[in-house]
C-alpha positions as CSV (number, residue, x, y, z in Angstrom):
1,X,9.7,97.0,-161.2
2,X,7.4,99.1,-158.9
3,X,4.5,97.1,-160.2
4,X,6.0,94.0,-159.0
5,X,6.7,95.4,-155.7
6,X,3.2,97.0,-155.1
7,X,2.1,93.5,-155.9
8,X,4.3,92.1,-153.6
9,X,3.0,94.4,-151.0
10,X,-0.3,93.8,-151.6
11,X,0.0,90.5,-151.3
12,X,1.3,90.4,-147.9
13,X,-1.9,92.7,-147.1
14,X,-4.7,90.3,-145.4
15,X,-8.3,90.0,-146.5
16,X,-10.9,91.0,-144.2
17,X,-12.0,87.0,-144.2
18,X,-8.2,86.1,-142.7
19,X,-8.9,89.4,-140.2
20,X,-12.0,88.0,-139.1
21,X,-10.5,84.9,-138.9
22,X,-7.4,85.7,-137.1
23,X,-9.7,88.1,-134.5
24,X,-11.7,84.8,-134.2
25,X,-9.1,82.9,-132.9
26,X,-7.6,85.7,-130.3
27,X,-11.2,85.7,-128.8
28,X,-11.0,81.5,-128.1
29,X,-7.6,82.1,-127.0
30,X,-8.6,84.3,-124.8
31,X,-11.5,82.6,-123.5
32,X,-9.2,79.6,-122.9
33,X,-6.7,81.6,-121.0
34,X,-9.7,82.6,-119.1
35,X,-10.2,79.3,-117.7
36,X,-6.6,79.1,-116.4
37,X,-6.3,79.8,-112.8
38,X,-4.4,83.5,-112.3
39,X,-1.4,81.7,-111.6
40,X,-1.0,79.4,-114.0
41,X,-2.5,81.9,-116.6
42,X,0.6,84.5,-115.7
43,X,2.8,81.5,-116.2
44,X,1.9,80.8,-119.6
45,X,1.7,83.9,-121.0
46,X,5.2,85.3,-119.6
47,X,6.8,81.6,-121.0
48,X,5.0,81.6,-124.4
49,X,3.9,85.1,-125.1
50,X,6.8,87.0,-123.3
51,X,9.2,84.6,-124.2
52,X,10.5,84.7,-120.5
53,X,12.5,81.7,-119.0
54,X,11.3,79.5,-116.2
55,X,13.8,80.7,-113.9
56,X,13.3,84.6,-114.5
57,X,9.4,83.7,-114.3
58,X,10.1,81.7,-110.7
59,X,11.9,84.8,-110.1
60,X,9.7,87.2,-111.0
61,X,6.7,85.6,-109.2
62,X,8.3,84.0,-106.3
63,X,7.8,80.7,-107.0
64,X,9.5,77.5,-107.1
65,X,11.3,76.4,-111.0
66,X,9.5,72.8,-110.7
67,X,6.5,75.0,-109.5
68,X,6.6,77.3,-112.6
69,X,7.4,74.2,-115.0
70,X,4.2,72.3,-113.4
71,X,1.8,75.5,-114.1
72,X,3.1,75.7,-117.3
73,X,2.6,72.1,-118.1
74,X,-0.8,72.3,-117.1
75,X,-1.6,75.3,-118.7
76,X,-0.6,74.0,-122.0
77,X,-2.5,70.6,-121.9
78,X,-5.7,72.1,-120.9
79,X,-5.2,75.1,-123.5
80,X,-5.0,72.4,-126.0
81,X,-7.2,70.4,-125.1
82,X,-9.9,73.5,-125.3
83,X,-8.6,74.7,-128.6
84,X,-9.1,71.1,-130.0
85,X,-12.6,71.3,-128.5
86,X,-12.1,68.5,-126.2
87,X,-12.8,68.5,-122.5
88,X,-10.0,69.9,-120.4
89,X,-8.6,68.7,-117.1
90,X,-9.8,70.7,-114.3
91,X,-7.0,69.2,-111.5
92,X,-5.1,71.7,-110.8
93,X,-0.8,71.1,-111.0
94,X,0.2,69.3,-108.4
């Protein structure tokens, strides 16, 4: 039984290709959310990485809910569209 769960375990261990892989991945994300204006940056990461609401984001930077949901918006089209390797919108949220 303690075989099966060291495989287990093991299992659940990544190899170093899937770590360089995943570390890969953080660096484009990165250099995507690089691209984002301060603002709008701030916006995305407290919505999809903080998992904060728009309200307690509007809150939290002053800002208008429509405001917040518009950076957001933004944010997440052009991350897209530079994680699929297309060209991104450079207008800013209106």
């Amino acid at each position: 039984m303690s075989d099966l769960e060291a495989l287990e375990a093991a299992a659940e261990i990544p190899g170093p290709d899937r770590v360089v892989q995943a570390r890969d991945e953080l660096r484009h994300l990165q250099a995507a959310l690089d691209r984002l204006s301060p603002q709008c940056r701030e916006v995305v990461v407290l919505a999809r990485i903080d998992g904060l609401s728009r309200r307690a984001i509007a809150e939290r930077m002053g800002l208008a809910e429509p405001t917040v949901a518009n950076y957001l918006a933004h944010g997440v089209r052009v991350l897209v569209d530079i994680l699929l390797g297309e060209t991104p919108s450079v207008r800013r949220p209106s």
